[in-house]
Backbone as CSV, one residue per row, in Angstrom:
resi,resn,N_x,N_y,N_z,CA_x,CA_y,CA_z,C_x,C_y,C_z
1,UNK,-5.020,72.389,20.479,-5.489,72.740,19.138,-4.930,71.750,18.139
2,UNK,-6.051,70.993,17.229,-5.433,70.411,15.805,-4.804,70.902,15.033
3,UNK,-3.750,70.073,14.234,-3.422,71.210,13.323,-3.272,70.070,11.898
4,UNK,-3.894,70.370,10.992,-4.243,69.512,9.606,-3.240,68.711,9.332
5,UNK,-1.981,69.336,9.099,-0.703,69.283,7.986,-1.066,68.272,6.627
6,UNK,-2.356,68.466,5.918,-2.528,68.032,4.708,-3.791,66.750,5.058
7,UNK,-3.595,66.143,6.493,-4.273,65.119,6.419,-5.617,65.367,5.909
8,UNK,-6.573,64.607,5.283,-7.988,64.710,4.839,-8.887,63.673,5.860
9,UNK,-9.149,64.052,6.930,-10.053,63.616,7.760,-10.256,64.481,9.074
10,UNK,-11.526,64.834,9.338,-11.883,65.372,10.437,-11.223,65.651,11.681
11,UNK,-10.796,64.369,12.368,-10.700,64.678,13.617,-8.960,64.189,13.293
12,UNK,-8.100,65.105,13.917,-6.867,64.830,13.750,-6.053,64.756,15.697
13,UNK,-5.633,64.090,16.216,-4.441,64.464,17.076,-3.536,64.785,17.993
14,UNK,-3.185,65.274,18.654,-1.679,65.560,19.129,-1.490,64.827,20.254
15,UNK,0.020,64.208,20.618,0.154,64.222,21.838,0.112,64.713,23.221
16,UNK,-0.307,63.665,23.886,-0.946,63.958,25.142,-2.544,64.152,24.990
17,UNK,-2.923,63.838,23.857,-4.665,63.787,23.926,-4.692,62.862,24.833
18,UNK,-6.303,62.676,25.797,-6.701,61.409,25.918,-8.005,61.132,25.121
19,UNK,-7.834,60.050,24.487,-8.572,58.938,23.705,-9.660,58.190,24.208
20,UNK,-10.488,58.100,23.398,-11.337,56.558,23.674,-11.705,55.664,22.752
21,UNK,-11.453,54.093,22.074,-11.829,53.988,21.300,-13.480,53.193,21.018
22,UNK,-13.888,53.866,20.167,-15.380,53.245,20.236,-15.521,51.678,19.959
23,UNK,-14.950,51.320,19.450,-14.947,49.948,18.958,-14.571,49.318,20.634
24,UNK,-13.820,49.907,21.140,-13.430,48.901,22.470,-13.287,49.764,23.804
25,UNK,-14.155,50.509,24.061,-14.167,50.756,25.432,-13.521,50.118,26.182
26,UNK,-13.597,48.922,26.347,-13.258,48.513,27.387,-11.701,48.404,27.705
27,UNK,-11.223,49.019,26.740,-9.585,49.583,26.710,-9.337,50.655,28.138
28,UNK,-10.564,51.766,27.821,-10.418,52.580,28.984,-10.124,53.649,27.912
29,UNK,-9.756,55.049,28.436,-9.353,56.143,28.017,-8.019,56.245,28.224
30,UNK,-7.408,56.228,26.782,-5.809,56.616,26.670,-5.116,57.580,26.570
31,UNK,-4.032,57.558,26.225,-3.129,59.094,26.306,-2.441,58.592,24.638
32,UNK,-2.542,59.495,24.112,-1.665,59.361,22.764,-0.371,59.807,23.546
33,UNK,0.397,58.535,22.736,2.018,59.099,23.525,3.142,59.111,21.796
34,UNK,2.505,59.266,21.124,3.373,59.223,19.390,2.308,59.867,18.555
35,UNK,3.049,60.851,17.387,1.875,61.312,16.198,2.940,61.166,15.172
36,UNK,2.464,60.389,13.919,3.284,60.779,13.204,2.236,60.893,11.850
37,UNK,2.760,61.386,10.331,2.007,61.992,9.625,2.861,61.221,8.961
38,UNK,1.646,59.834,7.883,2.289,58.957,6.917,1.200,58.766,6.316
39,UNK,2.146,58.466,4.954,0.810,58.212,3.379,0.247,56.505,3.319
40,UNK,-0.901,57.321,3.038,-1.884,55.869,2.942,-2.628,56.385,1.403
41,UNK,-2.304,55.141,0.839,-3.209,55.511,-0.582,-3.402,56.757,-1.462
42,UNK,-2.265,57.358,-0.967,-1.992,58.522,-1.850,-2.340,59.822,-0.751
43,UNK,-3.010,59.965,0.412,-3.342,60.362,1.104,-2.553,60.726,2.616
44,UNK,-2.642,61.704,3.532,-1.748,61.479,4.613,-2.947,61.420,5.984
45,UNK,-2.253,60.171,6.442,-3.238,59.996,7.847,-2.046,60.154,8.821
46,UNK,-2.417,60.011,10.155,-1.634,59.679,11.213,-1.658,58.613,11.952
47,UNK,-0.314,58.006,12.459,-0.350,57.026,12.947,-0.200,57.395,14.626
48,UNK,-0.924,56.816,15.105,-1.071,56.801,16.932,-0.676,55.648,17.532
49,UNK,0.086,56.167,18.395,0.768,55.166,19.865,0.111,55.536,20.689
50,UNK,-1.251,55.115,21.195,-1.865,55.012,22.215,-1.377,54.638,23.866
51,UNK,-1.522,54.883,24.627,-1.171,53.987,26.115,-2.492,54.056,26.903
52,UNK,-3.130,52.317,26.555,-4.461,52.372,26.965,-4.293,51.706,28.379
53,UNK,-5.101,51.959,29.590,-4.874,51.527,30.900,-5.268,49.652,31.055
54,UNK,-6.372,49.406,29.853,-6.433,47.967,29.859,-5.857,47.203,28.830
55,UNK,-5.295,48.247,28.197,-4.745,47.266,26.695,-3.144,47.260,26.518
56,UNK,-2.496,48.359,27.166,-1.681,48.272,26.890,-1.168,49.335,25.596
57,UNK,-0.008,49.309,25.204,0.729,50.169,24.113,0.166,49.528,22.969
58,UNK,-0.711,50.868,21.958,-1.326,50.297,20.796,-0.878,51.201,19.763
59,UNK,-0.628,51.140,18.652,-0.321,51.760,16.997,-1.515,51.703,16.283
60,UNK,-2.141,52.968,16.079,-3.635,52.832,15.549,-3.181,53.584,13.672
61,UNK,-3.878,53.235,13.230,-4.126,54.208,12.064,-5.604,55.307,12.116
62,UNK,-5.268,56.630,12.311,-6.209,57.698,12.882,-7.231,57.710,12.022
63,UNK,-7.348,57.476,10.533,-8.066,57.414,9.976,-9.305,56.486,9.445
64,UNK,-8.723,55.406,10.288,-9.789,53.803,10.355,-10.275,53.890,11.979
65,UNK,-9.256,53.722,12.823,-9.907,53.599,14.000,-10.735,54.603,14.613
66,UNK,-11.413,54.195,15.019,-12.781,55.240,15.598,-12.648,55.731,16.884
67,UNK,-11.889,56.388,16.958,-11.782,57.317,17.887,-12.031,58.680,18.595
68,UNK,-12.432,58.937,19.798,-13.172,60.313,19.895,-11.930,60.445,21.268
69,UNK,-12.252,62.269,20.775,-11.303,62.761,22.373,-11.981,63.249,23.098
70,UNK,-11.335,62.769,24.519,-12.009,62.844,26.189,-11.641,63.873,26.649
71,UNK,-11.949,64.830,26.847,-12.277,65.967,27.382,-11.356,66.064,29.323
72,UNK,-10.550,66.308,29.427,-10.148,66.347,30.706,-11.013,66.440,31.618
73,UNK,-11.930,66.927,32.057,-12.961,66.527,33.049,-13.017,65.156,33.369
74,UNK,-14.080,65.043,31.787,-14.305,63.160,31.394,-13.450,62.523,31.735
75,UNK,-11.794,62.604,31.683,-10.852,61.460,31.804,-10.678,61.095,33.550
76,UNK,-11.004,62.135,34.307,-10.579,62.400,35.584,-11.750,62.125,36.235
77,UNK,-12.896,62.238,35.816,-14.326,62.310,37.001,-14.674,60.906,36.618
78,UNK,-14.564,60.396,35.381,-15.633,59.244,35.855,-14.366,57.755,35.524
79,UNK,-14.188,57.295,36.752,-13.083,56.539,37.199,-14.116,54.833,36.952
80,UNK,-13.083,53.962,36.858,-13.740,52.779,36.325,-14.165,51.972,37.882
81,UNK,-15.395,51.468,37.412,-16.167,50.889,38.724,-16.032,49.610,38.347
82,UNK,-15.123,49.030,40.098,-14.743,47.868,40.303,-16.285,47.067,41.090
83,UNK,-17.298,46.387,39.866,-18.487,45.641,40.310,-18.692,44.570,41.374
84,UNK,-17.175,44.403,41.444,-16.876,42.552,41.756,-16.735,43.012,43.688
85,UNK,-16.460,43.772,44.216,-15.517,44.067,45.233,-16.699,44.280,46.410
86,UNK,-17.718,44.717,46.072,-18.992,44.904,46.728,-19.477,43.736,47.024
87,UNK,-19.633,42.684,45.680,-20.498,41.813,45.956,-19.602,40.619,46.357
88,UNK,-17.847,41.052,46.742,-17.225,39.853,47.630,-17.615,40.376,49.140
89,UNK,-17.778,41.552,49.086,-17.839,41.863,50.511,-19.271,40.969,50.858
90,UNK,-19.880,41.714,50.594,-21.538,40.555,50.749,-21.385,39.105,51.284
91,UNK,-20.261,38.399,50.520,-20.524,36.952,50.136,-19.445,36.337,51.392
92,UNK,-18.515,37.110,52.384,-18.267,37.308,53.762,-18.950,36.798,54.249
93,UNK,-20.177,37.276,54.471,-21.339,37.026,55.344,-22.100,35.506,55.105
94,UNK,-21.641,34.375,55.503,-22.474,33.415,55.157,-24.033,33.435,55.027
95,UNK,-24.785,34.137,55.573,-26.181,34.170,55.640,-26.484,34.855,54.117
96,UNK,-25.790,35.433,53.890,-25.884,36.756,52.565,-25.386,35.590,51.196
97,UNK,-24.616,34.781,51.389,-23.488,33.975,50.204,-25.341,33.628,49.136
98,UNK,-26.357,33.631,49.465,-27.107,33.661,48.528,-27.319,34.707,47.303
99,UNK,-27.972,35.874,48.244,-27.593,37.457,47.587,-26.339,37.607,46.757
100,UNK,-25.254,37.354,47.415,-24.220,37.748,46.622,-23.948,36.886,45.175
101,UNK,-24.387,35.506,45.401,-24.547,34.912,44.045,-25.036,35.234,42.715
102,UNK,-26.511,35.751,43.154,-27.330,36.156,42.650,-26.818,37.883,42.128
103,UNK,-26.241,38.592,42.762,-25.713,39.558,42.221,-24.798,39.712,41.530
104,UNK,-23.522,38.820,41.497,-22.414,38.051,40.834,-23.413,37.789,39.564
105,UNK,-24.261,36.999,39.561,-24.728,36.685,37.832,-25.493,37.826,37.380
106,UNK,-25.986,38.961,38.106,-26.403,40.014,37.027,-25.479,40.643,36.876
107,UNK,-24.323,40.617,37.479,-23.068,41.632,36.954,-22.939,40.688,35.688
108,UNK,-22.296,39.865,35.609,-22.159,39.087,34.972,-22.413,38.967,33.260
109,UNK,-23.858,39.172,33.546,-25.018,38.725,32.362,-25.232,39.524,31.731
110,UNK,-24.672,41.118,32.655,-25.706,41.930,32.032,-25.346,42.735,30.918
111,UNK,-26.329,42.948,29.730,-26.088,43.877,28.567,-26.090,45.197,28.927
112,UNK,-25.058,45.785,28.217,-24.585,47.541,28.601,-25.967,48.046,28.251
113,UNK,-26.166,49.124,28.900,-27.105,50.377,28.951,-27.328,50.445,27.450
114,UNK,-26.679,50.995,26.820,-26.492,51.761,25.158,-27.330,50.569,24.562
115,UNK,-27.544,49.239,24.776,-27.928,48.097,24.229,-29.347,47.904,24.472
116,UNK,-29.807,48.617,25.404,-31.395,48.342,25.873,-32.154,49.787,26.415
117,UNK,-31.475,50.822,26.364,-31.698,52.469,26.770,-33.093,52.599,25.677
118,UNK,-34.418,52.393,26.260,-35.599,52.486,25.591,-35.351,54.141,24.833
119,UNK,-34.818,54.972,25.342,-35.001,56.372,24.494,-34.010,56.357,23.455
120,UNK,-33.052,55.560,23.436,-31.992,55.221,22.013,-33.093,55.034,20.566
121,UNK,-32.703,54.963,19.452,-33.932,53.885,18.695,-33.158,52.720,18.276
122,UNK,-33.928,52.171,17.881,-33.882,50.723,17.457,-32.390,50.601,16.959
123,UNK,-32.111,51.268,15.898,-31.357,50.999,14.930,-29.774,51.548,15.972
124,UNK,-30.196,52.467,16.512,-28.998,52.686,17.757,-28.660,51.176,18.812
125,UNK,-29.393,51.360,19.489,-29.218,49.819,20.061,-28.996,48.766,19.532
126,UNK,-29.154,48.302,18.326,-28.890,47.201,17.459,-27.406,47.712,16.697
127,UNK,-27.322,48.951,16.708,-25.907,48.533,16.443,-24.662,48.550,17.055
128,UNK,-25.536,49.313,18.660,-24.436,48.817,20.047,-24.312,47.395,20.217
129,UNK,-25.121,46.799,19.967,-25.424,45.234,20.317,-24.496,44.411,19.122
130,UNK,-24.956,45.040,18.325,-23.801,43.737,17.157,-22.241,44.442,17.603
131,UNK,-21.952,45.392,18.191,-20.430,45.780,18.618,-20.167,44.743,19.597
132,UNK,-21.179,44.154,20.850,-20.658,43.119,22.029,-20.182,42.272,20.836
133,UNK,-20.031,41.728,19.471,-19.710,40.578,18.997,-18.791,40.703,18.630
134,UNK,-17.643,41.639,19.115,-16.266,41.979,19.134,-15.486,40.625,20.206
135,UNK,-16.150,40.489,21.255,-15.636,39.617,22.596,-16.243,38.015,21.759
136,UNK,-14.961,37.223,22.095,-14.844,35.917,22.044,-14.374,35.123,23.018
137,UNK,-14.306,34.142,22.820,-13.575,33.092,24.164,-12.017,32.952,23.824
138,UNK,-11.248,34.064,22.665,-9.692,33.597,22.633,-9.289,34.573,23.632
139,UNK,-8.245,34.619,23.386,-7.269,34.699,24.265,-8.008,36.793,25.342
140,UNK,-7.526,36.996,24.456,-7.634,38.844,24.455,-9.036,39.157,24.376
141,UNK,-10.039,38.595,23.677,-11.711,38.957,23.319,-12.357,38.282,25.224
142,UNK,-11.840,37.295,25.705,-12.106,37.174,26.787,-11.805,38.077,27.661
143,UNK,-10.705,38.536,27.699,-10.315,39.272,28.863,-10.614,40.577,28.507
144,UNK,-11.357,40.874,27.249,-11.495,42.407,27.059,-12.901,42.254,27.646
145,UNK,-13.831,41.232,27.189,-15.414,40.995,27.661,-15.168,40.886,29.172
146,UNK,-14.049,41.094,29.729,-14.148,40.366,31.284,-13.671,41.863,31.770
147,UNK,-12.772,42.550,31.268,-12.209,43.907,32.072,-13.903,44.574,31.834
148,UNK,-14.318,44.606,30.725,-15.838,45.416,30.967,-16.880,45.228,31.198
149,UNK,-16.687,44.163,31.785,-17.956,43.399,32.377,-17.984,43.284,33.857
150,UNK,-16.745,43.280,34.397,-16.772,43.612,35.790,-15.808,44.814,36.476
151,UNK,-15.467,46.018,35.027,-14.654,46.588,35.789,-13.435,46.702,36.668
152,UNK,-12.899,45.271,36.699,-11.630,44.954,36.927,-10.247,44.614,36.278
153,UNK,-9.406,45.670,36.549,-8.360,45.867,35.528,-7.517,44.451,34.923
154,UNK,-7.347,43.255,36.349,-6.915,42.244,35.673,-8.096,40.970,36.088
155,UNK,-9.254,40.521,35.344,-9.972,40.106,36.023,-9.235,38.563,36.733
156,UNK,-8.695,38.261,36.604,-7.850,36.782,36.790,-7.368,36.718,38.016
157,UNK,-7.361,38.170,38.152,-6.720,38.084,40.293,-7.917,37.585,40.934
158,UNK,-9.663,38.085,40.079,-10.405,37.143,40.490,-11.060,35.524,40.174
159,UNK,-11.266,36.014,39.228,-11.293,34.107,38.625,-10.590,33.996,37.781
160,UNK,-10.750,32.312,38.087,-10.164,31.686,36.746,-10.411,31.862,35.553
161,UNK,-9.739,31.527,34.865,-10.155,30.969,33.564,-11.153,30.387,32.983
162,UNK,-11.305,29.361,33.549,-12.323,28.578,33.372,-13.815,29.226,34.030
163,UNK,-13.457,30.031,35.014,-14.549,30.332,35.167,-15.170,31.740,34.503
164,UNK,-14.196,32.536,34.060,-14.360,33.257,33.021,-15.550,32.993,31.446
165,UNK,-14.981,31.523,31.227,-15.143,31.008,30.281,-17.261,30.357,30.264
166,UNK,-17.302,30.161,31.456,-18.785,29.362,32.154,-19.453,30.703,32.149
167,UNK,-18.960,31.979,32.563,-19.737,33.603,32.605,-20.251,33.464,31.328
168,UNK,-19.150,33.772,30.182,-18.807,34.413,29.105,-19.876,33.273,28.238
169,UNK,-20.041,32.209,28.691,-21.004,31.395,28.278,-22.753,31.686,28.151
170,UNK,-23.090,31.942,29.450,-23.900,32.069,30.098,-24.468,33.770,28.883
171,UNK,-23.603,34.519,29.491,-23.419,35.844,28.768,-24.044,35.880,27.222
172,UNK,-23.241,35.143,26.519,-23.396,35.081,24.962,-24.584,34.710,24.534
173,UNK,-25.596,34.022,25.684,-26.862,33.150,25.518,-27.597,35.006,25.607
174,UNK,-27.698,35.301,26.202,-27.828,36.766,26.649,-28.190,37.895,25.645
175,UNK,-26.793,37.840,25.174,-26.508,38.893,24.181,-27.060,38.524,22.940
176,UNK,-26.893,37.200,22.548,-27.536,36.578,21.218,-29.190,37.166,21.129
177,UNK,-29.549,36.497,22.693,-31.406,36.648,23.286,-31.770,38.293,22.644
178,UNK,-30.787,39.238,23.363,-30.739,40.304,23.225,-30.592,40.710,21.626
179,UNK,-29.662,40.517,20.930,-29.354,40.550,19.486,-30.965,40.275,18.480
180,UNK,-32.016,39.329,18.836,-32.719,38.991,18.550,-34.154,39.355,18.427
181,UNK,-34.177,39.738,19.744,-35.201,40.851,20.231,-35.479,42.028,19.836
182,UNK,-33.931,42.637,19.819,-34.088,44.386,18.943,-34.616,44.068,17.599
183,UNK,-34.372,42.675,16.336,-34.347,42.510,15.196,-35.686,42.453,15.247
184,UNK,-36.614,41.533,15.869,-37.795,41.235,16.146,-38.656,42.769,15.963
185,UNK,-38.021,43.273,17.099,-38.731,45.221,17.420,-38.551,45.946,15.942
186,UNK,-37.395,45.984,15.294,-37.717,46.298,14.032,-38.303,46.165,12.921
187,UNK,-38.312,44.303,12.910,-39.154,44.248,11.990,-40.482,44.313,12.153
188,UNK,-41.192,44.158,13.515,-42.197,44.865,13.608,-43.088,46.349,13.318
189,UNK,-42.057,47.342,13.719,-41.935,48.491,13.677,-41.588,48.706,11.741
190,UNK,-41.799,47.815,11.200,-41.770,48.005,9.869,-40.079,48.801,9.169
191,UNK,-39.120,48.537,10.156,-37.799,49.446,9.755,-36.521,48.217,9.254
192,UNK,-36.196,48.958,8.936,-35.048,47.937,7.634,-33.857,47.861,8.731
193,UNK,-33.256,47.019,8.740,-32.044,46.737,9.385,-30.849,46.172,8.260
194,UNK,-31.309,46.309,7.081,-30.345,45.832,6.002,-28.807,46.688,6.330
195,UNK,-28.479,48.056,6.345,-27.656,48.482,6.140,-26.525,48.387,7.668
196,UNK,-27.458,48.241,8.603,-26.644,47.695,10.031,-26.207,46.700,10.022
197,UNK,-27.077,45.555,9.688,-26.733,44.286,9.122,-25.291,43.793,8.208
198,UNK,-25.580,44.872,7.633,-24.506,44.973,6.555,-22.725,44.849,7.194
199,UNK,-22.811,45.252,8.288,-21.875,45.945,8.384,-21.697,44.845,9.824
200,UNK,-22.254,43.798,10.493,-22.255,42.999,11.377,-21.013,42.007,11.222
201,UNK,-20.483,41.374,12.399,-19.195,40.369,12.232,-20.244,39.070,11.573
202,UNK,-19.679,38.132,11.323,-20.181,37.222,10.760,-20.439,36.442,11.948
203,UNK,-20.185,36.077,13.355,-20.554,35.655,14.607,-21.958,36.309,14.724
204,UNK,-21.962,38.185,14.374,-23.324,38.520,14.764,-24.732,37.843,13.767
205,UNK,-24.033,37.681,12.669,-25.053,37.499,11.554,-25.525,35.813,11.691
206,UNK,-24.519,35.074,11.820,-24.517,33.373,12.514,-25.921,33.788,13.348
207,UNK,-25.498,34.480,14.922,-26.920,34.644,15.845,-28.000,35.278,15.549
208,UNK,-27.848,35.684,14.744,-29.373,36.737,14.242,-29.975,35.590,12.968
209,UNK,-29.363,35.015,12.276,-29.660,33.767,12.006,-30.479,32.635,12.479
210,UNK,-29.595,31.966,13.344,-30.295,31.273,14.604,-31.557,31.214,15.249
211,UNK,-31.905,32.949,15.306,-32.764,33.357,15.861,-34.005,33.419,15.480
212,UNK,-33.717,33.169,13.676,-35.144,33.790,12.743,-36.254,32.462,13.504
């Protein structure tokens, strides 16, 4: 059970929740392991010590970060799928090392569900899609685009770096393609994308640019 103590925002709290944050899935579902109740702008939010399984120990502010709580079922039934491990087994088989290539680049390439789910609308999918423009080629935006892209907790036990970097390449051509397409569907569909737009990284707005 929540319990307010003055804060002014919806969803409040306690330790031992588990977490997810929307902005970065690909953290995984955490455990709040700290709550504390501190003023912001005249106001009291809480501050969270997260312990995320791909990120590591995080200090959130409860009232900016977007966070929803996972339901104990949710945290326990649906376990993270390692993509990569199938299609090494495959690639064993010299006769198969074709197949498995070829399956390696749609893991790879491919845009999340939420990004192309025809029963979403437009304006849903377009603004799952400007969220992939969270992942970059530094340091941490790589390896966060790489833990959720193949489901592997440290992807580096499987590739390199560099080859991280040639995916994540390949990928961005992808997502941009993708980024472009939904804009296209809207403005067809006669619907405004100003206020999604609005709210895009300046990487997303660069590719939707590009694209006109």
């Amino acid at each position: 059970m929540s319990v307010n103590n003055g804060i002014d925002h919806c969803l409040t709290f306690e330790f031992g929740d588990r977490v997810r944050m929307t902005q970065r899935p690909e953290w995984g579902i955490g455990a709040v392991t700290r709550v504390e109740n501190v003023p912001m702008k005249g106001e009291m939010t809480q501050s969270l010590t997260v312990r995320f399984p791909n990120a590591g120990m995080k200090t959130l502010n409860g009232s900016v970060a977007k966070l929803e709580r996972v339901e104990a079922e949710e945290a326990t039934d649906t376990p993270k799928v390692d993509r990569i491990a199938g299609i090494d087994r495959i690639a064993e088989d010299e006769l198969l090392a074709g197949l498995a290539d070829r399956k390696l680049k749609e893991v790879m390439l491919a845009i999340p569900e939420s990004c192309s789910d025809p029963f979403r609308t437009v304006e849903a999918r377009l603004e799952s899609t400007l969220g992939l423009y969270r992942f970059d080629q530094g340091g941490r935006g790589l390896m966060d685009w790489a833990v959720a892209q193949t489901g592997l907790d440290d992807p580096l036990s499987r590739f390199n770096r560099h080859e991280l970097e040639q995916h994540f390449n390949r990928w961005a051509c992808e997502r941009d393609s993708h980024l472009n397409k939904l804009l296209r569907e809207a403005r067809e569909s006669g619907l405004s994308t100003d206020s999604v737009m609005a709210k895009a990284s300046p990487a997303a707005i660069a590719a939707a640019r590009r694209g006109r």
